[in-house]
N, C-alpha and C positions, 0 to 999 in steps of 0.2 A: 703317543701322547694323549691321553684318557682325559677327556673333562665331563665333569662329576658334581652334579649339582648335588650341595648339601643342606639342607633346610633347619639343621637342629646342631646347634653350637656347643650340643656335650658329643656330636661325634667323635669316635675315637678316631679319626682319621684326622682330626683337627687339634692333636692333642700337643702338637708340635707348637701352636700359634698361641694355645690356651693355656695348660697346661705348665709352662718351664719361662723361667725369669731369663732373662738374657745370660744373667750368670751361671745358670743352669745349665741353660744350651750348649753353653762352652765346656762343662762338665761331664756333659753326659758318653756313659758309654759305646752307649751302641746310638748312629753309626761312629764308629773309630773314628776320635779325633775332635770329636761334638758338633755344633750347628754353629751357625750366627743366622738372624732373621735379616733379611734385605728390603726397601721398601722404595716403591714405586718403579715403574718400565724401563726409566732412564739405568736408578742403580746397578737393577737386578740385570740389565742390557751390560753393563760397562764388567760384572761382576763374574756373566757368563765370559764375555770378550775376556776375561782374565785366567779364564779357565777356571774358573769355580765351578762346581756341578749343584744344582738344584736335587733338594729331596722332593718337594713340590711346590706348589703356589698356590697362591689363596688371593681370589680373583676379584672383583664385582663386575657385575654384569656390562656396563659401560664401558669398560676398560678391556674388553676380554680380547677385543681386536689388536692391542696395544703390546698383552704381554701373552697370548697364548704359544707365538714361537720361538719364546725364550724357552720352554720350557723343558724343552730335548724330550727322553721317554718320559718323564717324571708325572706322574698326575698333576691335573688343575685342577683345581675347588671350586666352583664356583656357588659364590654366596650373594646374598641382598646386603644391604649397606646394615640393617640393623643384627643380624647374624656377624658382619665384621666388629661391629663395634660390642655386643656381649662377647665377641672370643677376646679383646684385645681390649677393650676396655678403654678406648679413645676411637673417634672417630677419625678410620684411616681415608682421608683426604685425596692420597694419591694413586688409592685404586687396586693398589697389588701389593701384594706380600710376598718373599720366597723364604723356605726354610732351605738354606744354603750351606752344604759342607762344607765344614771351617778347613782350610789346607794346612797339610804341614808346615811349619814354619822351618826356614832356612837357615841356612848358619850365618853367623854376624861377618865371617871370614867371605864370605861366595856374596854376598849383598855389598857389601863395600868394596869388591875388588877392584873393579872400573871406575869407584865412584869418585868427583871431585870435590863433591858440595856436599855433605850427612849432615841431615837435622837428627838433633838425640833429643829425646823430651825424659826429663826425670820428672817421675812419680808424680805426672800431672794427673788430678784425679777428677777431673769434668771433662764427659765428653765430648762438650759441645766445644771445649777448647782443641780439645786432640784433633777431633776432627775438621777443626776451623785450621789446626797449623798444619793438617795433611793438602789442605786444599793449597794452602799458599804453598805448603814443598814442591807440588806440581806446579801451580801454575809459575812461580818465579824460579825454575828450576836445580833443586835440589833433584840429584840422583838418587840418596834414597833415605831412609828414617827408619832409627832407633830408639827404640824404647825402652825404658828400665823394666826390671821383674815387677815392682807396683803401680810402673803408669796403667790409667786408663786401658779399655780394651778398642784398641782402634777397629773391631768389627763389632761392638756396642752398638744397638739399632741405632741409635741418636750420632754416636761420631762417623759411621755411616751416610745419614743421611746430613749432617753439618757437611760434611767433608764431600757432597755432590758424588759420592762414589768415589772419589782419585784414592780414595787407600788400597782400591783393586790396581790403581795406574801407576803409584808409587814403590817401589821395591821396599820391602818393611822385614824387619824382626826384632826379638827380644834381643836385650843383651842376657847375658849366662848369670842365674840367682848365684850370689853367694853372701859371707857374712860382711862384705862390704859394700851393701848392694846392690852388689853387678861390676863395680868400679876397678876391682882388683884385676878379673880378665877384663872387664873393658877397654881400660886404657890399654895394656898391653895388644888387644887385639885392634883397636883404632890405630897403633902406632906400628905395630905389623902392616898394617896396611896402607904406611905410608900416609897417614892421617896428622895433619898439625890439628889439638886439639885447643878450640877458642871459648871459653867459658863466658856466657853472656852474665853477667851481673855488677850490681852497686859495687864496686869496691876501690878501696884506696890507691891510686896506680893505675887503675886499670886507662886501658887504649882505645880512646874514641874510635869509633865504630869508622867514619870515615878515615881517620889515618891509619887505622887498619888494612883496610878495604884496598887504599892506596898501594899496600905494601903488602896483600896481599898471599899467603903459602901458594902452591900450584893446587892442595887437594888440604880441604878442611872438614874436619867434624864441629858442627855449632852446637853448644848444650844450653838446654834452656833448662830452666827450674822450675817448680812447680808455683800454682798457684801462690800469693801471701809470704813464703819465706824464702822463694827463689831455690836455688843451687842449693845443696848440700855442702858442707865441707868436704867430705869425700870425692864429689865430682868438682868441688874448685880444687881440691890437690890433682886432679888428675888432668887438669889444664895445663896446655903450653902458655896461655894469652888467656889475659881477662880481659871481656871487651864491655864496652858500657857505649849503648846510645844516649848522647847529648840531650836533656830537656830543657825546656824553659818553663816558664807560667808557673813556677813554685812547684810543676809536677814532677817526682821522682823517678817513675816509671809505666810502664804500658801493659796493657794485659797481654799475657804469655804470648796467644797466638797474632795479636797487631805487634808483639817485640819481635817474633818469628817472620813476621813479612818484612818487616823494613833490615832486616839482618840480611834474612836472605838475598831482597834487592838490592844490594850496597851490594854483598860479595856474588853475584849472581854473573 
C-alpha cells in the first residue's frame, strides 16, 4: 500500500476524483463495471467491510492515520486541503476520498429470497432522499431495497454519504428495465418470492397504515414513489394493498424518505 504525496491537482493519477462526474464513474469502462466515489474513513471503512475493493484514496494529511488501512494494496494520495478542493471542487471536510469499484449487482430473485420486509423506491431522483431512505431501511430493519431502472443512484457520492454508508450494509438491486418500467417483471418477480406487494400512496380506499401493520403479510414489499407525484399507475397496479399514513394539521403527506421510516416502523 504506496502513499504518494501529490502537489499538483492536474495529476494524471488524480484523474479519477478530478476528471469524471459521478455519472461518469458509473459509466466508465475500464475498470469493468465503473467506480463510485466514497467519502470519509467511516464510509469507506463500512464500504471495504462490505467487500468493495478500493482503486485508491485521496488523503489529507490529518486524516492519513484514520484512513491509510483501508486501503488494502491500492495507493493513497496524499494531498493538502487546497489540492483537495481544486480536484473536487468543494471543500472535502472529512478528510478522505475513495475511488471505489462499483460491484455487480445481484439479481432481484437472490436479494429478496430470505427477505421479509423490501423497501422498493420508484424513480426517486434526489439523492439525498435515496439515501436518507437507505439509512432508515437499515436502521428500522428492512432486509433489503429495490430500485427502479430511473431511481437515483444509490452509490451517488451524496446518497452515499446521506445514507452514513448502510447502502454497503443493506442488500440492494435494480429491478429489470423494461417498457413498463421495471413493473411487468417486477411484480411477477416480488410475488415469486412470496412478496405481498403494499403500495404507499393518497388514494381512495386505501388502508391506514396501522390497521395494516395489525394485520400484517408474513413477508412484504413497501413501494414508495417518487418525489411530488408519488407512485406511478403502473406500480399502484402492481400492488396487492394501497396503504396510506394518517395526517392531521391540513397536511397530506411526508417527504418520501420521513414516509419510508414511519412505514417501515409500523411494519418492522
Amino acid at each position: 500500500m504506496p502513499v504518494v504525496r501529490i502537489d499538483d491537482p492536474t495529476d494524471h493519477r488524480l484523474s479519477d476524483y478530478r476528471d469524471l462526474t459521478d455519472v461518469a464513474l458509473r459509466r466508465v469502462l475500464e475498470p469493468a463495471g465503473g467506480l463510485y466515489i466514497a467519502e470519509s474513513a467511516k464510509v469507506i471503512g463500512r464500504a471495504v467491510a462490505a467487500g468493495h475493493r478500493p482503486r485508491s484514496l485521496l488523503v489529507q494529511e490529518k486524516w492519513i492515520d484514520d484512513a491509510e488501512h483501508l486501503a488494502g494494496d491500492a495507493p493513497v494520495y496524499l494531498v493538502d486541503d487546497v489540492v483537495a478542493e481544486q480536484l473536487t471542487g468543494y471543500a472535502v471536510h472529512r478528510g478522505a476520498l475513495a475511488a471505489m469499484h462499483r460491484p455487480l449487482l445481484r439479481r432481484v430473485s437472490e436479494v429478496v429470497a430470505d427477505a421479509r420486509l423490501v423497501l422498493v423506491l420508484e424513480d426517486i431522483v434526489d439523492h439525498t432522499n435515496v439515501g436518507a431512505a437507505f439509512r432508515a431501511a437499515a436502521g428500522l430493519g428492512a432486509d433489503a431495497v429495490l430500485v427502479t431502472p430511473r431511481c437515483a443512484d444509490p452509490l451517488y457520492r451524496r446518497s452515499v454519504r446521506v445514507s452514513m454508508g448502510t447502502v454497503f450494509q443493506v442488500p440492494w438491486t435494480r429491478l429489470p428495465d423494461d417498457a413498463d418500467g421495471g413493473w411487468r417483471a417486477g411484480r411477477e418477480l416480488l410475488h415469486d418470492a412470496g412478496l405481498h406487494v403494499a403500495a404507499l400512496a393518497l388514494a381512495d380506499g386505501a388502508v391506514p397504515l396501522d390497521v395494516f401493520a395489525a394485520e400484517r403479510p408474513e413477508r412484504v414489499a413497501l413501494l414508495m414513489g417518487t418525489e411530488g407525484d408519488g407512485l406511478s399507475r403502473r406500480a399502484l397496479a402492481a400492488a396487492d394493498t394501497v396503504v396510506t399514513i394518517p395526517m392531521t394539521g391540513g397536511v397530506d403527506s411526508l417527504n418520501v424518505a420521513s414516509a419510508a421510516a414511519v412505514a417501515l416502523w409500523a411494519l418492522r
